[in-house]
N, C-alpha and C positions, 0 to 999 in steps of 0.2 A: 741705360746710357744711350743718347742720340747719337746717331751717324754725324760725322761731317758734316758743314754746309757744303753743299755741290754749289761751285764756284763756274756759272754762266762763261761762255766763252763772252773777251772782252773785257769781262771784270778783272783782269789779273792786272797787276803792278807791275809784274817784268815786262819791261819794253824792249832787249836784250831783239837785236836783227840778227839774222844770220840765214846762209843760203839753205835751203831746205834736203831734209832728211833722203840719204838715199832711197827711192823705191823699194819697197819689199817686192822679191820674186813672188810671181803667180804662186798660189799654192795647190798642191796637188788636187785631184779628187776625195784621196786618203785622208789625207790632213782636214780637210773641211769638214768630212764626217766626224773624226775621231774629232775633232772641234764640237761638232753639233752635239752628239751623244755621249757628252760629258754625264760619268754615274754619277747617282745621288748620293755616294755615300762620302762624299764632300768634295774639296775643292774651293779656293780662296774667294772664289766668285759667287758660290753656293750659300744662299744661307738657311741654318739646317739648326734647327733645337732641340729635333726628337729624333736620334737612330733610325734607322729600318726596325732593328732588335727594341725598340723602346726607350732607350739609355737616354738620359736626359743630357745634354750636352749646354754647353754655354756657347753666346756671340758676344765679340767682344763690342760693336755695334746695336744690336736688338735682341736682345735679352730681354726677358716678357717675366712678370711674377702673377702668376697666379694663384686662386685661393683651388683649395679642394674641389669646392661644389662649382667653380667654374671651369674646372676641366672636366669634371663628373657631367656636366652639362654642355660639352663639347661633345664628348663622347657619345650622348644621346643623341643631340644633334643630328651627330654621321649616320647613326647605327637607322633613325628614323628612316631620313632620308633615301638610306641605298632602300629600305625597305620600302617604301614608296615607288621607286625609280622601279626595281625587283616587278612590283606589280602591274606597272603601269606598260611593260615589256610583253609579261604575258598576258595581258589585257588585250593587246595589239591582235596578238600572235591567234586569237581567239575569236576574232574578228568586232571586237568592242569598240575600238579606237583606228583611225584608219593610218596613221603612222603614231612611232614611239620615239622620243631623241636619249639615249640612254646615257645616265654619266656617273657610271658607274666605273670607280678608281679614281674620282676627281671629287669625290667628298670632302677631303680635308682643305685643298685649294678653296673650294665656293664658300667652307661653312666658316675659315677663317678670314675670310675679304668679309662675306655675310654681315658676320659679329666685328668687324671692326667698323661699322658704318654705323653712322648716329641718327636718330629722328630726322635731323634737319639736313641731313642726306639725299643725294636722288642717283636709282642703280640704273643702267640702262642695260638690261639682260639681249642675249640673242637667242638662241631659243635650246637651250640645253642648260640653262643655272635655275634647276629646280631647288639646288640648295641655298641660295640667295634669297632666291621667294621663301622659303620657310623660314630665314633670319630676318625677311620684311613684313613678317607675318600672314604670308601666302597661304590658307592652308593646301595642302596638296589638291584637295577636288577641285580645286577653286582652276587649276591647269586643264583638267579633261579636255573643258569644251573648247580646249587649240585642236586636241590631236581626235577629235571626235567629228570636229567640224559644224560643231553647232556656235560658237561663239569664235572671235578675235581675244578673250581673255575679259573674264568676271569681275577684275577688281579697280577698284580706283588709282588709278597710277599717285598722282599725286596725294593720296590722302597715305598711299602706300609708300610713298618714296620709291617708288618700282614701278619702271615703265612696262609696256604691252611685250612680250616676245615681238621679235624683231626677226623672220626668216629672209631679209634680203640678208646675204653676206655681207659684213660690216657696217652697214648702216646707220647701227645704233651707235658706235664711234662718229660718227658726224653728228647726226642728236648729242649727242654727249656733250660734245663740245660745243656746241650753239650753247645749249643748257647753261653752262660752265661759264661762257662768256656774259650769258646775261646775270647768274649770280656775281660775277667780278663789276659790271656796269651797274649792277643795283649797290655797289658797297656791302655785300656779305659775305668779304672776304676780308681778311685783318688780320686776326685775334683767334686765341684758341676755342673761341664759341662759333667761329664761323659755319660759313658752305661746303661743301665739295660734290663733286661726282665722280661716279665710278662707271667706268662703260669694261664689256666683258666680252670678250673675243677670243677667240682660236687662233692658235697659228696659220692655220691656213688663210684665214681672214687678212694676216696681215700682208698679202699678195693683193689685195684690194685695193683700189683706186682711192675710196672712201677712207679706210684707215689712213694714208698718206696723208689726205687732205685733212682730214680731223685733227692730226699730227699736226699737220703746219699750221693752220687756223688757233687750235691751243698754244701751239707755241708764241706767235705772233702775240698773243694778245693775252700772256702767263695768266691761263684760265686754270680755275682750281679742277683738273679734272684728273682721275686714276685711270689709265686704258692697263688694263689687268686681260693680261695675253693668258689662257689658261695652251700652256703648248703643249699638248698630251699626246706630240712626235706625230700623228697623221692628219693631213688634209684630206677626208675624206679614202682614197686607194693611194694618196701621191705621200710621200715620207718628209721628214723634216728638210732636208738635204735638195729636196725639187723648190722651197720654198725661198732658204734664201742660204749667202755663203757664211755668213757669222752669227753667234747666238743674238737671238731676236732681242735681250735686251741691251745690246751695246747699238742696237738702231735707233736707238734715243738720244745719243751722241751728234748723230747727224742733223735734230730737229733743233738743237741746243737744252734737250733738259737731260735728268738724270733717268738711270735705267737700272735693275738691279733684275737680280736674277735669286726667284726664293724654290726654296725644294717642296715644288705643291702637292708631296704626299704626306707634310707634316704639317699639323692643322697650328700647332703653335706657330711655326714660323710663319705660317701664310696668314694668319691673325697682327703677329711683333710687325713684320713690312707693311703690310696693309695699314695698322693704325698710324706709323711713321707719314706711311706715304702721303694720307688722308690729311693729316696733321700739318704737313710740307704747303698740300693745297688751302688748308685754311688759312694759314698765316700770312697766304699770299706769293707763295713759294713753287706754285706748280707750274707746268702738272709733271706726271712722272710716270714711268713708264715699268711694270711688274711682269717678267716672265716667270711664272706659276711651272715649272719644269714636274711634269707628271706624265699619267699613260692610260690611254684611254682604253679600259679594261674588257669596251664589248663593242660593237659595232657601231659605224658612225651614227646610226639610223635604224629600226629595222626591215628597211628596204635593200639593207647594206650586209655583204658576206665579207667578211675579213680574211677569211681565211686562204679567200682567193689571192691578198697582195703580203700578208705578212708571216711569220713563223711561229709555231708554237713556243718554240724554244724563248722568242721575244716575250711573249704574255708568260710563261713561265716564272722567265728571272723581275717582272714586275710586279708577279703578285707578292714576292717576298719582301717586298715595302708597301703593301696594303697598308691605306692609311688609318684604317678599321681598327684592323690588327696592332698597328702599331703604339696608336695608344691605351688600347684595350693592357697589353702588355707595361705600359709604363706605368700605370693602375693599377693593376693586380701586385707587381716586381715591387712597386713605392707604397704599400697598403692605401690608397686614396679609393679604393673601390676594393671590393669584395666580390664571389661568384654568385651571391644573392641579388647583388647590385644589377651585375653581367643582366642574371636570367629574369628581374624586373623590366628593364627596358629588351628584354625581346620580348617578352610577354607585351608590352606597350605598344611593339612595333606589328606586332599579332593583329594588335585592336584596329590599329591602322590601318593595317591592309584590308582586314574586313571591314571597315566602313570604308573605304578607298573604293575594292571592289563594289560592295552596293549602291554606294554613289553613281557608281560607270552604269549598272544595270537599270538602274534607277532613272536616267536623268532624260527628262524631257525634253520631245523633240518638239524646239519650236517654232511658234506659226509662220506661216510665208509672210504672213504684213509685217512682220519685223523687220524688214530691209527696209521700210519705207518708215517706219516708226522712230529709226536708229538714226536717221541723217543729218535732219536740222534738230536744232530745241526747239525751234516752230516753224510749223508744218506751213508752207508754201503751198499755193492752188496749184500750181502745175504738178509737185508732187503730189498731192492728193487726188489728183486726178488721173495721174499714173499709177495710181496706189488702187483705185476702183477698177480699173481698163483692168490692170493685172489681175483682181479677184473674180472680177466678172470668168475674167477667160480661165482660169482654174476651174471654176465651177460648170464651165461647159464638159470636164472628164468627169463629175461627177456621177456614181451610180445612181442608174435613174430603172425601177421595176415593171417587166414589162409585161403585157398582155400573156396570159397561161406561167406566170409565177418565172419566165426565163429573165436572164439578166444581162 
């Protein structure tokens, strides 16, 4: 069953005047938070398909059917995934990779946006939706050479439908939206075969200059775009509450499009709005705005100690909506999975990790003329002759052996 049409301010029929609504008093500091930190375990604003406990629950809006081997395949998905993320942490910590972005507790949010995006799709990641890349068919190694420092990113954006990681804050939300406009000016937007994009953000991102303007630019000019807030409560050391005073997605209100707010620890739900959402932009109906309400289960970075701004007590009561867990349980509870099933895809995620790892140990460091080989598709003489000055002068620290075998 579809949502409502979200009815545009302006489009309404009542023409009905009258002097305007008392002012609401200031609300307190209290109020704002217990506003912000609405639990997931509902709430009329919440939309929630799978328990914390597993129970499968109904919306009366987005209601999602799937088959067996398509949640059996969710499932793996996530489990992949963290186990990817898992290694790619202590790959860091080991001195392999010279930063990690960890996004661990946010698997259900990325892998249901992921899977709700179609071929003719474009993601604009930032630099933490390694589960995104894996639903654009990223394989995991294909990330290293970000956090290693030997490449900007291996794969073809466009053959991928998946742009480059994007470490300016927000950014990719203005990409997004350019993107977006030019699919609406070329006419591939209509119909349910259309375009869309999805650009992917944090809360804190949406303090950015850039998200506002992406914001307005979309709106202006109802580009099929998804800005999918994944809000998983910290900006880095700063909390929900330093960010802004109402939940991030009734700020979509203020651009004129629609905003909803999904529980990004259940992969169904964050699949049911996503494909809605996508849907909305194809027909010509965008864009629209998705707060992914989740928790981000390990440091922002691993340059980053959490422990020094938040509570045990907070990572406690969030892992008991792990969203691992949570479907792992609805499988088990509903016979759609069995403990054979479980211990196949760890076994898979085994294999993973060890080709992950070898890959990291593995991966060649390359040449210095690659800077220069990387810039045009054809090489200009001034580069090429900044491309020989540079090797010449390398080759001057070259070892060179010297008289009585010293060096």
């Amino acid at each position: 069953m579809s949502p409502e049409r979200w009815t545009r301010p302006g489009d309404e029929t009542d023409t009905a005047t009258g002097p305007p609504a008392a002012t609401a008093a200031k609300p307190t500091r209290e109020q704002v938070i217990a506003g912000l930190r609405a639990t997931s375990e509902g709430g009329a604003d919440l939309v929630q398909l799978l328990s914390p406990e597993g129970q499968r629950v109904e919306h009366p809006a987005f209601d999602i059917d799937l088959t067996d081997a398509e949640l059996r395949d969710l499932y793996r998905d996530m489990v992949l995934v963290r186990r990817a993320d898992r290694e790619g942490n202590a790959l860091q910590r080991q001195g392999q990779l010279g930063i990690w972005v960890p996004l661990l507790g946010q698997e259900a949010a990325q892998i249901g946006a992921g899977r709700a995006l179609r071929s003719q799709d474009m993601a604009f990641p930032s630099y933490r939706e390694h589960g995104v890349a894996w639903c654009r068919g990223i394989d995991p190694t294909d990330l290293l050479g970000i956090f290693r420092g030997t490449d900007h990113g291996s794969w073809d954006p466009i053959a991928a439908g998946f742009h480059l990681y994007t470490i300016v804050i927000g950014n990719q939300c203005l990409n997004a939206a350019g993107y977006a406009m030019g699919q609406r000016f070329d006419g591939k937007v209509g119909d349910a075969d259309g375009e869309a994009t999805m650009a992917f953000f944090g809360d804190g991102a949406t303090s950015q200059g850039d998200v506002h303007e992406a914001m307005v630019w979309a709106a202006v000019y109802d580009s099929p775009v998804v800005f999918f807030c994944q809000n998983n409560q910290w900006a880095i050391s700063e909390p929900l509450e330093r960010q802004t005073r109402v939940p991030i997605y009734q700020r979509a209100a203020g651009y004129g499009f629609p905003g909803i707010r999904v529980d990004g620890n259940d992969v169904l739900a964050s699949l049911a709005v996503s494909r809605w959402a996508l849907d909305e932009c194809r027909q010509g109906n965008g864009p629209v705005l998705i707060e992914a309400y989740t928790y981000r289960m390990d440091a922002h970075t691993t340059s980053d100690d959490p422990s020094r701004y938040r509570l045990s007590d907070e990572m406690e009561a969030w892992k008991l909506k792990d969203p691992i867990e949570r479907l792992k349980a609805h499988l088990l509870r509903d016979r759609i999975a069995d403990e054979d099933f479980v211990r196949s895809i760890d076994a898979e995620a085994d294999e993973l990790a060890a080709r992950f790892r070898d890959f990291c140990f593995n991966m060649p460091e390359p040449p210095p003329e690659r800077i220069f080989s990387e810039v045009y598709a054809e090489e200009t003489p001034q580069l090429a002759g900044q491309r020989e000055d540079y090797l010449r002068y390398l080759a001057g620290f070259a070892d060179e052996t010297l008289a009585g075998g010293v060096r």
